[in-house]
Backbone bond lengths (Angstrom), bond angles and torsions (degrees), N, CA, C in turn:
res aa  C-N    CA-C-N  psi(-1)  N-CA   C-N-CA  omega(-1)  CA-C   N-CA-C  phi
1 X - - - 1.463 - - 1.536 111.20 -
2 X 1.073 115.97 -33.71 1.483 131.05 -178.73 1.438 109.98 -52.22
3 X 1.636 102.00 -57.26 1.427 121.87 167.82 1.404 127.81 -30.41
4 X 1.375 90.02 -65.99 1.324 100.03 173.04 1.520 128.58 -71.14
5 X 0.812 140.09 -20.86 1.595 159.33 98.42 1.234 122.30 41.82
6 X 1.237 85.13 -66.00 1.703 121.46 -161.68 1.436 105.61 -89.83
7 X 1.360 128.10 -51.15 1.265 136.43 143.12 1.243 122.81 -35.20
8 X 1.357 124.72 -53.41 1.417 108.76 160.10 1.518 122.25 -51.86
9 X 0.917 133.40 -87.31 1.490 128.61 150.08 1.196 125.76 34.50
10 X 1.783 85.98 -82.56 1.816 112.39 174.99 1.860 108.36 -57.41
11 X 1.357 134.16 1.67 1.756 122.94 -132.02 1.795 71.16 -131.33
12 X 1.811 109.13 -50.90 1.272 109.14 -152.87 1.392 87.59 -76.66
13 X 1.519 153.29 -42.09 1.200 134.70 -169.58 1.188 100.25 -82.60
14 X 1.769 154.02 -20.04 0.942 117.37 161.62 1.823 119.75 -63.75
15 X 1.051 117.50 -8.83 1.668 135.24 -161.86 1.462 89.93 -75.85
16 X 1.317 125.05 -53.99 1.826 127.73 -141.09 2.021 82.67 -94.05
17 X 2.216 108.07 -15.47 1.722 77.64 -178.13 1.392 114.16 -93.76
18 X 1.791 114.24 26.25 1.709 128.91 -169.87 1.468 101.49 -111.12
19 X 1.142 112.94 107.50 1.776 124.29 -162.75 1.828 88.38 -57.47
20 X 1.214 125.52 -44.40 1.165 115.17 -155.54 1.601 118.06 -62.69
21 X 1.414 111.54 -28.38 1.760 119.02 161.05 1.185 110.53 -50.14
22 X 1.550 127.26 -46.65 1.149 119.11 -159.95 1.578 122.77 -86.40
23 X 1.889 90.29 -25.64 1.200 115.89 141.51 2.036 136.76 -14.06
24 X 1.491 63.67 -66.25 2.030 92.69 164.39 1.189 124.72 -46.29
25 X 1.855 103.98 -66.33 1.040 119.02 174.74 1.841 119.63 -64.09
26 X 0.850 132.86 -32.52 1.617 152.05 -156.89 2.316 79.92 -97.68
27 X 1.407 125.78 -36.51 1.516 99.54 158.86 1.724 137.71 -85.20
28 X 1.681 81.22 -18.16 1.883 77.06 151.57 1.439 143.06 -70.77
29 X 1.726 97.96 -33.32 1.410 109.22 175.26 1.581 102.24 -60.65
30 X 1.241 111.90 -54.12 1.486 121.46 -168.24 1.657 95.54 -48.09
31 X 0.920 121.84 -48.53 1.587 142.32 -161.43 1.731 97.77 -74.44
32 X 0.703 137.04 -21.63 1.591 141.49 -170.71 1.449 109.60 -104.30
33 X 1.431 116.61 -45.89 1.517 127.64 179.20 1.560 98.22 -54.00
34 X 1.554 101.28 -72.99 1.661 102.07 -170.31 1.529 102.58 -63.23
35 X 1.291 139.07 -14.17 1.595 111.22 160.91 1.265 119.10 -60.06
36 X 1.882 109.01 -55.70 1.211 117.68 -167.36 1.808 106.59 -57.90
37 X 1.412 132.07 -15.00 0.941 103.61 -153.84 1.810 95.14 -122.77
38 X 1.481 108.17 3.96 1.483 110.64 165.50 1.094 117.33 -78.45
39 X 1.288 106.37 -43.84 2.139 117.41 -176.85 1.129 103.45 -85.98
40 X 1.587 136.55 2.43 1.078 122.00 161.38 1.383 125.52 -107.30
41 X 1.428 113.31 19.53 1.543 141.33 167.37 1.570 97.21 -108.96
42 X 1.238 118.78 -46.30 1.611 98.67 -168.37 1.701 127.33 -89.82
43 X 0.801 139.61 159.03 1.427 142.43 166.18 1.219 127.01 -49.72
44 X 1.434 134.36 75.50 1.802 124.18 -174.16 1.407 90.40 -41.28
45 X 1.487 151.09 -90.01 1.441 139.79 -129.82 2.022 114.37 -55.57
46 X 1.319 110.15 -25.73 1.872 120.46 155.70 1.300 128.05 -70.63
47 X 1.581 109.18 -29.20 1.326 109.43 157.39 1.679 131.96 -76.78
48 X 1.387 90.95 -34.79 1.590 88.66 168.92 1.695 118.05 -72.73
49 X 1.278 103.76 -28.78 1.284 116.72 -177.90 1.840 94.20 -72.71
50 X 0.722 119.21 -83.52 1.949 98.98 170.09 1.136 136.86 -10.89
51 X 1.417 112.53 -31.35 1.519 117.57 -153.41 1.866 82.89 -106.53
52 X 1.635 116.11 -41.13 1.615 114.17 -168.98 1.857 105.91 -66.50
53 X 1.581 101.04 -32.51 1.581 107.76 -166.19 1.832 103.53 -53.77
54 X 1.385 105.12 -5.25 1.953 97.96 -146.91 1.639 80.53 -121.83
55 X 1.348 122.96 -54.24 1.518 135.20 -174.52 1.633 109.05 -103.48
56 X 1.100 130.72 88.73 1.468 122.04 -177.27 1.370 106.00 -70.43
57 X 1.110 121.21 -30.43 1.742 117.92 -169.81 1.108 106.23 -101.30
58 X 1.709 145.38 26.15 0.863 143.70 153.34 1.402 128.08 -87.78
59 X 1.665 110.57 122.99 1.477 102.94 -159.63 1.491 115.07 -73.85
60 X 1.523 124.99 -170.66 1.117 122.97 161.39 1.465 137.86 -60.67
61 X 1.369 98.69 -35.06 1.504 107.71 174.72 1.402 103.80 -91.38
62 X 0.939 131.42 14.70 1.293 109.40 166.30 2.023 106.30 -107.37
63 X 1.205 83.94 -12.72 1.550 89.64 -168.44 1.934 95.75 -84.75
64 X 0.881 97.13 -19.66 1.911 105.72 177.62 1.854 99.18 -71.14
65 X 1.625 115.02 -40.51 1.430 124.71 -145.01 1.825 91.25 -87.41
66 X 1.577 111.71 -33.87 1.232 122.53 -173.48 1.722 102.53 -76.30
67 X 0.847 126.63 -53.48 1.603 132.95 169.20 1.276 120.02 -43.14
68 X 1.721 123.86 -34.87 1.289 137.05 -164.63 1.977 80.17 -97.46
69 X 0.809 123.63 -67.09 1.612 109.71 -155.18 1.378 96.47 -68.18
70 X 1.537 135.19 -24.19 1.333 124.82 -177.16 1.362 109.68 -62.67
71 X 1.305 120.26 -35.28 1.417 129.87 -171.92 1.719 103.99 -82.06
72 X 1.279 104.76 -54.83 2.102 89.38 170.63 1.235 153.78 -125.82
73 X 1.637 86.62 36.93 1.687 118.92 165.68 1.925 117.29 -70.10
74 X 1.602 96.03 -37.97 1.766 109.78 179.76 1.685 88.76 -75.61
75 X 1.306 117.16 -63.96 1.268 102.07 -160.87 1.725 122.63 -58.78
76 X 1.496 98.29 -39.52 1.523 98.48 174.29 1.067 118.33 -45.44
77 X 1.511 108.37 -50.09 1.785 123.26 -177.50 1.427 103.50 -50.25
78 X 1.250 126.39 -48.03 1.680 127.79 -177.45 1.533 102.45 -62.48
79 X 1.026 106.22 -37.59 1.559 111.02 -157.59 1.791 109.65 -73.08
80 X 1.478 108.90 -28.29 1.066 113.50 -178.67 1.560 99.74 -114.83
81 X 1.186 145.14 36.75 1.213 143.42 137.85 1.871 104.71 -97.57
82 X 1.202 89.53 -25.30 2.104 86.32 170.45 1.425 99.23 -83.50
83 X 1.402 152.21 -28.27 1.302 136.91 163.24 1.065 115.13 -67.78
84 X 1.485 137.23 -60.97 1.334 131.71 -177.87 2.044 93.28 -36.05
85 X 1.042 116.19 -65.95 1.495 124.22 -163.17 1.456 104.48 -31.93
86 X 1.820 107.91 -41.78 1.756 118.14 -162.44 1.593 101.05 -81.91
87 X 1.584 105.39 -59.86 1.561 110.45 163.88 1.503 116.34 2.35
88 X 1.430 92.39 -86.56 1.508 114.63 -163.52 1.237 126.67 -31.20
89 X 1.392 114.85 -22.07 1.747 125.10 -159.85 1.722 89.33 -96.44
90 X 1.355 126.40 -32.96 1.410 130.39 -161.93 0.965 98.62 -47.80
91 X 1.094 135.32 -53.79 1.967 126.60 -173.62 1.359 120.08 -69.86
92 X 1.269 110.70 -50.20 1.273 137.23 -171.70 2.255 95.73 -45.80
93 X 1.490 95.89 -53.10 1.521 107.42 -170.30 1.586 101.95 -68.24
94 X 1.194 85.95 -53.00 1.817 85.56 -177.52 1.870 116.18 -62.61
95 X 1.288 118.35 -20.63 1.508 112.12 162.87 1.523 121.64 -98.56
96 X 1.478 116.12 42.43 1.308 115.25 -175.21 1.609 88.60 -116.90
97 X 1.811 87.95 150.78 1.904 90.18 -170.97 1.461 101.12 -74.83
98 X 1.371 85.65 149.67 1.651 125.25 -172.39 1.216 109.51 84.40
99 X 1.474 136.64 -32.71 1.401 124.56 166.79 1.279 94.66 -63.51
100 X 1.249 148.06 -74.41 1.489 138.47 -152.18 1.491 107.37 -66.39
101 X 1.096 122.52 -66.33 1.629 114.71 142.28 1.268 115.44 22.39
102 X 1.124 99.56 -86.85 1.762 119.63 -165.18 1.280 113.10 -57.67
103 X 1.678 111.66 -59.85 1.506 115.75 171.62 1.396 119.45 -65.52
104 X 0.946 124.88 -31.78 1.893 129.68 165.27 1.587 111.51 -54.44
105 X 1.204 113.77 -14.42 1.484 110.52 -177.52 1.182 119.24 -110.58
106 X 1.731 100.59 5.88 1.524 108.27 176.25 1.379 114.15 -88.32
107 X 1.514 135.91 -173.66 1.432 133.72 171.79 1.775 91.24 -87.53
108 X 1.368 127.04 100.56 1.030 105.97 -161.03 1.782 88.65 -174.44
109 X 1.460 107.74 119.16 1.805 101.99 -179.81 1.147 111.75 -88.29
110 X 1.822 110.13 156.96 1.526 100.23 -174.05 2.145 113.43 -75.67
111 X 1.199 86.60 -8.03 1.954 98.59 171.83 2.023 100.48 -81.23
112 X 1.100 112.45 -7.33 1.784 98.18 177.76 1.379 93.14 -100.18
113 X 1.590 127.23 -39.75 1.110 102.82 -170.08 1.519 118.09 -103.61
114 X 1.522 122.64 38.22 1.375 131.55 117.53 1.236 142.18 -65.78
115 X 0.999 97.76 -43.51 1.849 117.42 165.31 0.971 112.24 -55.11
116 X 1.142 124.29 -71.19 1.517 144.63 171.67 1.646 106.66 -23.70
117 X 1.899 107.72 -87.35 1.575 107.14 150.68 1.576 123.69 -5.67
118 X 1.765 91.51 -56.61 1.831 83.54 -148.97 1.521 95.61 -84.05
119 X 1.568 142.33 -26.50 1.313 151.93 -169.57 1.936 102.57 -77.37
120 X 1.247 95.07 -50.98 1.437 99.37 -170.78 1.868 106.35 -54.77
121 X 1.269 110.82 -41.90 1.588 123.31 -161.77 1.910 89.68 -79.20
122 X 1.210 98.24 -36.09 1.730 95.60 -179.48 1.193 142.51 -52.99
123 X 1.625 98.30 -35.26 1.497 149.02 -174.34 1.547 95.10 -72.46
124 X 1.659 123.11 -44.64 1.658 112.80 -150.98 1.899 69.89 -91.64
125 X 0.863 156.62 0.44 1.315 123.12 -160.82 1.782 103.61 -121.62
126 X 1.267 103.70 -23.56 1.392 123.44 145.66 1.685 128.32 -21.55
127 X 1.542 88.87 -76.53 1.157 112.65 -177.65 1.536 112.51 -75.95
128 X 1.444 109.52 -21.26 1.655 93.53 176.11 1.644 120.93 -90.72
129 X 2.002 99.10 -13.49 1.832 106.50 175.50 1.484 96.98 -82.53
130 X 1.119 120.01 -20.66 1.744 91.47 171.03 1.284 120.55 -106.17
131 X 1.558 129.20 7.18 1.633 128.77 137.76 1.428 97.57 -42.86
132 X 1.367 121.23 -77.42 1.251 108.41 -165.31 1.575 137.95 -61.04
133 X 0.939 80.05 -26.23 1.640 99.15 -176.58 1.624 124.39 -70.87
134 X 1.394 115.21 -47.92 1.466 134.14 124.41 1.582 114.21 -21.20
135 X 1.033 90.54 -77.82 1.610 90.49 -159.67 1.641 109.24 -70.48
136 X 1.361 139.50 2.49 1.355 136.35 127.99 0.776 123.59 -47.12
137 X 1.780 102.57 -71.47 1.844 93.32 -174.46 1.200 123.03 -50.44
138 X 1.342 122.12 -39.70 1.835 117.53 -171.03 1.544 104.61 -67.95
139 X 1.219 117.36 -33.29 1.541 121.58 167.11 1.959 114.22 -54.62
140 X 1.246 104.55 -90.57 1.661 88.21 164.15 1.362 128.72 -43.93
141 X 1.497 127.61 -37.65 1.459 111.31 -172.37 1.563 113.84 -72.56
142 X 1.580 118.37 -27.01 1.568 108.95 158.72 1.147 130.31 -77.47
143 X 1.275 127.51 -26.28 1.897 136.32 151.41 1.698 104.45 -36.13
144 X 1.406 122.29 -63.59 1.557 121.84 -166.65 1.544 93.70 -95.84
145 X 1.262 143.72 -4.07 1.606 137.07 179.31 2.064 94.28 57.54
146 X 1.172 113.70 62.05 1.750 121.49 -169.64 1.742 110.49 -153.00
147 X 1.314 112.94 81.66 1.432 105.67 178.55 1.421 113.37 -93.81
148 X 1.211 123.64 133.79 0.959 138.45 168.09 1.531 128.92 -115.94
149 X 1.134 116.02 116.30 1.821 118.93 -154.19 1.750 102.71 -85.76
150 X 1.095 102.22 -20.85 1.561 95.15 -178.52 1.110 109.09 -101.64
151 X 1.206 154.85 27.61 1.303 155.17 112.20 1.341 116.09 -24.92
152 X 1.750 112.25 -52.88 1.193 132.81 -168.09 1.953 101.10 -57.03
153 X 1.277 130.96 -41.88 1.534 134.83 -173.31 1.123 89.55 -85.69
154 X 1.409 152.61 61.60 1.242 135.95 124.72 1.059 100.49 -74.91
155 X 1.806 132.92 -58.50 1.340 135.27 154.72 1.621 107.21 26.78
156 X 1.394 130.08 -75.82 1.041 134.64 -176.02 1.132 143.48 -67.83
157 X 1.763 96.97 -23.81 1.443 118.88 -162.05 1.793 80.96 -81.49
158 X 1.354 137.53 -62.86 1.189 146.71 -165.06 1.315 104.01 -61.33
159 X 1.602 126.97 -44.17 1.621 120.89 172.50 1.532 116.44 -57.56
160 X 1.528 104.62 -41.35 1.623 117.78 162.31 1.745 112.72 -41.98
161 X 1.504 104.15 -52.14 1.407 99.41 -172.42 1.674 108.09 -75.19
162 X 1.061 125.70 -45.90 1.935 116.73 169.23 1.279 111.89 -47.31
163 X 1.283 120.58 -43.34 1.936 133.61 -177.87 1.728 97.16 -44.29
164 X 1.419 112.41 -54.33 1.274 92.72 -159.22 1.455 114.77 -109.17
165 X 1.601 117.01 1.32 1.418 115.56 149.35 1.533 115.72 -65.23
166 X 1.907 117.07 -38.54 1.236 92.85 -167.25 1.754 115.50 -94.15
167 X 1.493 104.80 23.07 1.600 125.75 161.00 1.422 109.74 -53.45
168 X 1.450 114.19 -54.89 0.907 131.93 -170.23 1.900 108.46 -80.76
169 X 1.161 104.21 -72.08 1.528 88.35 173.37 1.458 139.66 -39.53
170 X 1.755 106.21 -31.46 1.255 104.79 167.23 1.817 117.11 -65.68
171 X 1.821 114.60 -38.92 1.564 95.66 -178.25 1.143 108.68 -58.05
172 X 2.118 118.37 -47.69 1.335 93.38 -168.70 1.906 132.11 -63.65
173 X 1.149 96.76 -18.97 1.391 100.74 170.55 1.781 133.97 -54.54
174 X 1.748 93.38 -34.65 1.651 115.82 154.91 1.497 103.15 -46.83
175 X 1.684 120.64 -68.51 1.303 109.71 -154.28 1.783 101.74 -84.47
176 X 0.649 132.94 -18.28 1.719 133.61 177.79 1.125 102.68 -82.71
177 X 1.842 137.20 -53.18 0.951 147.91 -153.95 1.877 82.04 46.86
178 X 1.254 126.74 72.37 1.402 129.84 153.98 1.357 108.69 -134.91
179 X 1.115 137.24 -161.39 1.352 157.25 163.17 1.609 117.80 -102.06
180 X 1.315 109.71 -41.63 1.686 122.71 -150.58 1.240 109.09 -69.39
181 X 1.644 113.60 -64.80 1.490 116.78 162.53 0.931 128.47 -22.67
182 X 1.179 102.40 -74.30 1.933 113.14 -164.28 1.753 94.47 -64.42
183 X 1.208 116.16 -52.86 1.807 98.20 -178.61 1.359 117.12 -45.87
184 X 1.913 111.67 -48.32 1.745 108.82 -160.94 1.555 109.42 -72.43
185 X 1.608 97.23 -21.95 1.503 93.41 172.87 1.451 116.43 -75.86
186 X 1.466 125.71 -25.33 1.756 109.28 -158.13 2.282 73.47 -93.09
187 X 1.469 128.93 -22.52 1.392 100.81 173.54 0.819 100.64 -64.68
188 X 1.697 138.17 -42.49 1.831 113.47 -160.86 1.545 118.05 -59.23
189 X 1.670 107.14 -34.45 1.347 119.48 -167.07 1.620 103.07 -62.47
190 X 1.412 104.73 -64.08 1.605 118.97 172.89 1.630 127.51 -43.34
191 X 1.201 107.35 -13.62 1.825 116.40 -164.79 1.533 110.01 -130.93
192 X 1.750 91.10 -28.01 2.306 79.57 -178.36 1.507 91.78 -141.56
193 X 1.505 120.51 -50.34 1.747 102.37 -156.74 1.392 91.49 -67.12
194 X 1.697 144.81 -59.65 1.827 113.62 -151.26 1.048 124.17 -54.28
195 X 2.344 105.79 -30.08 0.951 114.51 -170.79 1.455 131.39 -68.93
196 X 1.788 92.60 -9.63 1.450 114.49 -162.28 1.620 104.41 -79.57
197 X 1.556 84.51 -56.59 2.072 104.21 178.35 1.464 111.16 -57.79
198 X 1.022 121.49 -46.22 2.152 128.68 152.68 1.256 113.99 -30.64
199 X 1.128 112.04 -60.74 1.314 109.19 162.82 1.365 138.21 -65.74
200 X 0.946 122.62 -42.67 1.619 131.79 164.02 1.506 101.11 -60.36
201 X 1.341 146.56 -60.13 1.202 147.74 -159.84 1.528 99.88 -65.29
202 X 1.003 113.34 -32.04 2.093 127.27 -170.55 1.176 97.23 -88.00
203 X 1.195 136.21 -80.66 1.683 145.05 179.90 1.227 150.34 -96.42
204 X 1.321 91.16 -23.93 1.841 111.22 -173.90 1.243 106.18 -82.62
205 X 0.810 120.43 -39.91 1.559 141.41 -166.25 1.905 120.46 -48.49
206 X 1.057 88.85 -37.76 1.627 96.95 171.35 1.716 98.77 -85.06
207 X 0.973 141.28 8.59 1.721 117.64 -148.10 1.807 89.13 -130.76
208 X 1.179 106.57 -26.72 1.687 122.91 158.21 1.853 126.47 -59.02
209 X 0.986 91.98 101.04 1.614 104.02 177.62 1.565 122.14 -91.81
210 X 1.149 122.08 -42.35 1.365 124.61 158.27 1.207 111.64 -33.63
211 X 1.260 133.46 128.80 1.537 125.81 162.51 1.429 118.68 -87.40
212 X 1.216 122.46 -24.83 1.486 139.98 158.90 1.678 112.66 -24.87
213 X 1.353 84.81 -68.82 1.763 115.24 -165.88 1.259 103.04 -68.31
214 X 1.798 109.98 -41.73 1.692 101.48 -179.76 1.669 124.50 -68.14
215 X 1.762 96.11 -38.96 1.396 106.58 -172.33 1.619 107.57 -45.70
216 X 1.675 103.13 -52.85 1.693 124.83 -175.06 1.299 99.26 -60.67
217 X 1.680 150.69 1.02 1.004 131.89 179.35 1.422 86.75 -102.37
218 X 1.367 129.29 -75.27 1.152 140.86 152.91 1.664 115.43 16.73
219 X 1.546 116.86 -67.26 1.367 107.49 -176.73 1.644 101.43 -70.71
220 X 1.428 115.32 -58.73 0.926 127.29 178.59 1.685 119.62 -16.14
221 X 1.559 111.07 -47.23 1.262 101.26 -170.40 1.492 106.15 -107.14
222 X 1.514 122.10 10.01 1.312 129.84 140.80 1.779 124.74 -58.96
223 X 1.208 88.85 -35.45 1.365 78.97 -177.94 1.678 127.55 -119.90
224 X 1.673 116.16 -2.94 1.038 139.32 127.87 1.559 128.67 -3.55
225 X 1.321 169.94 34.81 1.338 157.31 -155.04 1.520 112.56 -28.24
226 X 1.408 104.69 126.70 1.608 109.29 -157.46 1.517 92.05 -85.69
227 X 1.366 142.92 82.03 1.275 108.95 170.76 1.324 101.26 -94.41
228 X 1.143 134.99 -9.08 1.636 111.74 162.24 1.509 130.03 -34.96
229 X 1.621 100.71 -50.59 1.242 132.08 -171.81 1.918 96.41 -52.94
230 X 1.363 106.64 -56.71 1.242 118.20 -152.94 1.489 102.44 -84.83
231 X 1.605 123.67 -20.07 1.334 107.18 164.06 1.240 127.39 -95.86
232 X 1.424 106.78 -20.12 1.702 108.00 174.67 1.315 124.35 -77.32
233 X 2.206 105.05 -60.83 1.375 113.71 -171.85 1.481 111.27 -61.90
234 X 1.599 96.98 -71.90 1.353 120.36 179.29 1.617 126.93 -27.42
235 X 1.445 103.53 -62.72 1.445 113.16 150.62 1.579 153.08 -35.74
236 X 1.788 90.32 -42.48 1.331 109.63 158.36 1.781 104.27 -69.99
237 X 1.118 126.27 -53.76 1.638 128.51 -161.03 1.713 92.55 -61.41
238 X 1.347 136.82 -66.68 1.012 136.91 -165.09 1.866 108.98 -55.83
239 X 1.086 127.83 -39.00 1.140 143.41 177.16 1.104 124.70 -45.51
240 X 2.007 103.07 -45.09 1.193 112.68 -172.11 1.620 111.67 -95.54
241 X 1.414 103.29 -3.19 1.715 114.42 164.93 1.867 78.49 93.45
242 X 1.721 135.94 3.44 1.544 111.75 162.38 1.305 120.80 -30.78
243 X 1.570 112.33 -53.03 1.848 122.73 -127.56 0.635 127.72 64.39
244 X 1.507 131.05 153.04 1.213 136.49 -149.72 2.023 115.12 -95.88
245 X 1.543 92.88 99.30 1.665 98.20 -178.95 1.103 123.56 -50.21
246 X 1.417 127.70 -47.11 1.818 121.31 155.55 1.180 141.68 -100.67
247 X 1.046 145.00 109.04 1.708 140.55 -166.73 1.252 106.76 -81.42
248 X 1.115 127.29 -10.66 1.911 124.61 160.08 1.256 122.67 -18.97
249 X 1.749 95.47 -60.58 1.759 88.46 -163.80 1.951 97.56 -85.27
250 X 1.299 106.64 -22.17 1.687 89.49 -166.79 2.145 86.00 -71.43
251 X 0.844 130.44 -75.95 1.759 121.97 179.54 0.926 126.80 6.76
252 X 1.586 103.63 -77.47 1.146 138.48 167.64 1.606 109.84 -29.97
253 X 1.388 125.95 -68.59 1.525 139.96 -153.46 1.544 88.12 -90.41
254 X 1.292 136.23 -41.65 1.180 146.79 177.41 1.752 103.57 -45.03
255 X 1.579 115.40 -80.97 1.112 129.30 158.68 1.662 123.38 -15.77
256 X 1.487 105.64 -48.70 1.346 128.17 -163.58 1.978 95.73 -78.15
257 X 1.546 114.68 -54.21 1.215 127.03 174.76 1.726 99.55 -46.89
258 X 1.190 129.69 -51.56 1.430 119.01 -144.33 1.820 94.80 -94.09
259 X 1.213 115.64 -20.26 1.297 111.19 172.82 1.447 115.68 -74.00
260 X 1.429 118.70 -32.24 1.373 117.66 -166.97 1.583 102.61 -89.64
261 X 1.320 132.64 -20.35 2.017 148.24 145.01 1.857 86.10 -38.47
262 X 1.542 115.48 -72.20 1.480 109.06 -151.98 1.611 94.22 -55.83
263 X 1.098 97.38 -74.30 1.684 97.83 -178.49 1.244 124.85 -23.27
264 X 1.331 121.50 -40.02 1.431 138.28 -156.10 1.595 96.11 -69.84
265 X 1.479 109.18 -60.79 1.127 120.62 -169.39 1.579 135.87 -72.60
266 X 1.885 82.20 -21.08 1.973 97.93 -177.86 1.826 98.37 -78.74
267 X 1.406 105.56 -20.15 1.842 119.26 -163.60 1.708 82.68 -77.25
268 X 1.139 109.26 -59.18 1.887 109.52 -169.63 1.542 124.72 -71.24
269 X 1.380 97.21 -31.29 1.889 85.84 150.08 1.426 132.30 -69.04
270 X 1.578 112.39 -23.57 1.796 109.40 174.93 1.142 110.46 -88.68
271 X 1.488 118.82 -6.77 1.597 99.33 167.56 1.459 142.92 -93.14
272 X 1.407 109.90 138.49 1.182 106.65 -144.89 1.984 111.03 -105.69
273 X 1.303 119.17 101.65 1.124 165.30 -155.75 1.989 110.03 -80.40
């Protein structure tokens, strides 16, 4: 445990010396100023009155809950397509000779210092969705005088969604020892395939006659990591204090995360260094 520890440590100061984390952080601030300083020019009682003129049966708190995720659903999404970007190099650096070298000669297993890697990098992205995430809500909930505590666990749902893209980026980074892969793949996954299989599973799906084509969409978005699922639906349900109506996609992507850790690690003990 120590080990791993220490690796974290070692992951987050290489993290804070990759402009693009801080990057992150420097778009929340940006992202907080211009909230704090729009809603504190405008009138909450015109805004609500906007939102009732279009939706009459929409309550207040939900119209507070819709405002708060409109504002840091885009940014999160940015925020964690600039981590995946920083991610990616973590393996790649750590298996270049003399870095691996170095850590191989420590008392130190090659399963801690994946973990380590994969916890430490988790941690900086952690900590920057709930700067932001925080620092909305306390911004809107004193603008509308409306707190809402479950807003606050989206936090997870979005750390959930980096967890199990950067599952994946770290194996592929084992087998490439590159960067490129494992990023263009967790962007393709993140930007077109969940959104693609979401869609087909929701609508498309009847309009498909091939059974071939359907089945192959079918596994596909079984075994796929839903982060669509987990930033749109999921997010919205937790937000609104619902709970979460299907546990499919978090399982599923969950499942998907812990296989691509096993893999990661059974691939990095046989290689031979």
């Amino acid at each position: 445990m120590k080990n791993i520890l220490q690796m974290i440590l070692y992951t987050l100061r290489e993290s804070f010396a990759r402009k693009v984390f801080i990057f992150f952080f420097g778009l929340s601030c940006i992202s907080l100023i211009i909230t704090g300083v729009i809603f504190g020019l405008v009138d909450e009682s015109q805004i609500l009155q906007s939102f009732f003129s279009s939706n009459k049966n929409m309550a207040p708190g939900n119209i507070v809950m819709m405002i708060e995720l409109g504002i840091v659903s885009p940014v999160a999404s940015i925020g964690l397509l600039l981590s995946i970007f920083s991610a990616s190099s973590f393996i790649p650096v750590l298996l270049e000779k003399g870095n691996i070298d170095l850590f191989l000669s420590k008392p130190i297993s090659r399963a801690q210092l994946i973990l380590g890697k994969y916890f430490g990098g988790l941690l900086v992205v952690l900590l920057n969705i709930a700067f932001l995430v925080v620092g909305i809500w306390i911004i809107i909930s004193l603008k509308f005088s409306y707190w809402n505590p479950s807003f606050v666990w989206i936090i997870v749902t979005i750390t959930f969604t980096f967890a199990v893209l950067y599952s994946l980026i770290i194996f592929l980074g084992i087998i490439t020892r590159g960067s490129l892969l494992g990023m263009m793949t967790a962007y393709f996954i993140f930007i077109v395939l969940s959104p693609l299989l979401l869609l087909f599973k929701d609508q498309f799906n009847v309009f498909i006659k091939n059974d071939f084509i359907k089945r192959l969409f079918e596994i596909l978005y079984y075994i796929v990591p839903k982060t669509q699922e987990l930033m749109v639906k999921i997010n919205y349900e937790i937000a609104s204090g619902q709970g979460i109506s299907d546990f499919q996609p978090v399982i599923s992507s969950f499942l998907f995360l812990i296989l691509m850790l096993l893999f990661s690690i059974l691939l990095f003990q046989k290689k031979d260094f």
